[in-house]
C-alpha positions in Angstrom: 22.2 -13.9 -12.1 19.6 -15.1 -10.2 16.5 -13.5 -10.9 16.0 -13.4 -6.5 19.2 -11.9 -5.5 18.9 -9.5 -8.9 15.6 -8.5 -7.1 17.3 -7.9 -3.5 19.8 -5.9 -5.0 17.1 -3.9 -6.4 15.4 -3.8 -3.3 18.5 -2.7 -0.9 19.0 0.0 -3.9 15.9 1.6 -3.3 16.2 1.4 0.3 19.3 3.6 0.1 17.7 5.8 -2.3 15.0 6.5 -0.3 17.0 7.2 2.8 17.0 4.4 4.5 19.7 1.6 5.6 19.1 -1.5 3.8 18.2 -3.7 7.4 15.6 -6.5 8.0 14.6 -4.2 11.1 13.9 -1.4 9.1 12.4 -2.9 6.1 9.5 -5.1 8.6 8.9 -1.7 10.1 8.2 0.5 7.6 7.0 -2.3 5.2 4.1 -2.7 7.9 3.2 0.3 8.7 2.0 1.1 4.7 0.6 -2.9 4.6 -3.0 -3.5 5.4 -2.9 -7.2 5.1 -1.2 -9.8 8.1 2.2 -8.1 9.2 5.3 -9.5 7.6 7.8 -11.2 10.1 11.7 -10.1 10.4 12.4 -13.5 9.0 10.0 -13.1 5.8 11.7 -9.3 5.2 15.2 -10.9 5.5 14.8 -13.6 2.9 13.5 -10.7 0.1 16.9 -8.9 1.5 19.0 -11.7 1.1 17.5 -13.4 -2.3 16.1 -16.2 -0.6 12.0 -15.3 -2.2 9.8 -12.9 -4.1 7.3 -11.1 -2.2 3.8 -11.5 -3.4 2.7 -8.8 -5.9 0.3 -7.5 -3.4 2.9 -6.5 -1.6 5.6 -5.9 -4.3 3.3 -3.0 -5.1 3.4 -2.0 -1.3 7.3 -2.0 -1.7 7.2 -0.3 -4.7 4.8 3.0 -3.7 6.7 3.6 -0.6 10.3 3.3 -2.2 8.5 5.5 -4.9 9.7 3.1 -7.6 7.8 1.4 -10.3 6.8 -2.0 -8.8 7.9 -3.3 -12.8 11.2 -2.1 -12.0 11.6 -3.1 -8.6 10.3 -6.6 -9.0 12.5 -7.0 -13.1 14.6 -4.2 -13.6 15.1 -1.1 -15.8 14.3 -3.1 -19.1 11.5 -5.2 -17.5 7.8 -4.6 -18.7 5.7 -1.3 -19.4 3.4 0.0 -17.1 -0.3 -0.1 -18.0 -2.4 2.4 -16.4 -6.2 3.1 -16.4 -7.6 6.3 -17.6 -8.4 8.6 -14.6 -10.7 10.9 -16.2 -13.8 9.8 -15.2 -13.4 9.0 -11.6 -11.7 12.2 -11.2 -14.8 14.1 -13.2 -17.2 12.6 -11.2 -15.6 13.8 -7.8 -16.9 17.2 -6.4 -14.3 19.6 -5.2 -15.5 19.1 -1.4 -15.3 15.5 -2.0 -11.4 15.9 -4.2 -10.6 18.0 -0.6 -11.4 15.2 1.6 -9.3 12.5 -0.1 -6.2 14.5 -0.4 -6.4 15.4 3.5 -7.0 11.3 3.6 -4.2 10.8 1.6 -2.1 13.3 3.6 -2.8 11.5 6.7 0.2 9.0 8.0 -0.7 5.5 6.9 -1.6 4.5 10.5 -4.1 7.4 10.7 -5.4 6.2 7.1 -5.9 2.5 8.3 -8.1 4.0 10.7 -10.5 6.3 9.0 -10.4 3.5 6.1 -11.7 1.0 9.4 -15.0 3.7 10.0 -15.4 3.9 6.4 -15.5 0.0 6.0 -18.0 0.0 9.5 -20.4 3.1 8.0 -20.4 1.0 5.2 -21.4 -2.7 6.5 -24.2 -0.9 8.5 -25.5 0.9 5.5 -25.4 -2.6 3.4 -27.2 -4.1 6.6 -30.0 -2.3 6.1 -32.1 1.1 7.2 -32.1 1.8 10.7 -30.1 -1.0 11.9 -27.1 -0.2 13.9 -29.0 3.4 14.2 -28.8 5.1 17.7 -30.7 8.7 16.4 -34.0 7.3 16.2 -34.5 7.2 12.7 -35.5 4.3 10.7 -37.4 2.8 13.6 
């Protein structure tokens, strides 16, 4: 079998275990909503639903977390690879409890509401790198 239509079977198989009706429409909506990148068109969605192309492991792994699949299994099958993780252990020791509290009410958030907090995050942080003071409106660092 094709290893494209093997992988849109896989894909329309997930949908359905996850609740959802195996659809272009759906799959651009929801797909979107969890991607941060350029938004996928209907057409695009439609040719990994009918076997036509491979989405791009970027967002492969995209698929994969919100049909809560492995994106190994998703993208070969059962029988296709091992999954090689990092060790989490020294991130995780290194986060305070007040810290650990604020990323799991981040990560409770709905993904729109993530892509925005992650958009102040990313502007505190382009001010810091610019330098003391600039960007400041409190009247320190001047």
């Amino acid at each position: 079998m094709n290893e494209k239509i093997a992988f849109a079977e896989r894909l329309a198989a997930a949908m359905r275990t996850a609740g959802y009706e195996p659809r272009p429409a759906i799959l651009e909506r929801e797909f979107n909503l969890r991607y941060w990148g350029k938004p996928v068109t209907l057409q695009g969605v439609r040719r990994w639903l009918c076997g036509e192309t491979l989405p791009q492991q970027e967002k492969l792994q995209v698929l994969a977390e919100w049909l809560g699949i492995e994106p190994q299994v998703l993208r070969f099958g059962e029988g296709g690879g091992y999954r090689i993780s990092e060790p989490r252990g020294a991130w995780d020791a290194s986060v305070s409890a007040e810290e650990r509290l604020v990323l799991q009410r981040y990560l409770a958030l709905p993904v729109a509401q993530r892509k925005v907090v992650a958009q102040v995050i990313e502007a505190f942080s382009r001010a810091e790198r610019n330098g003391p003071g600039e960007g400041r409106s409190d009247g320190e660092g001047a």
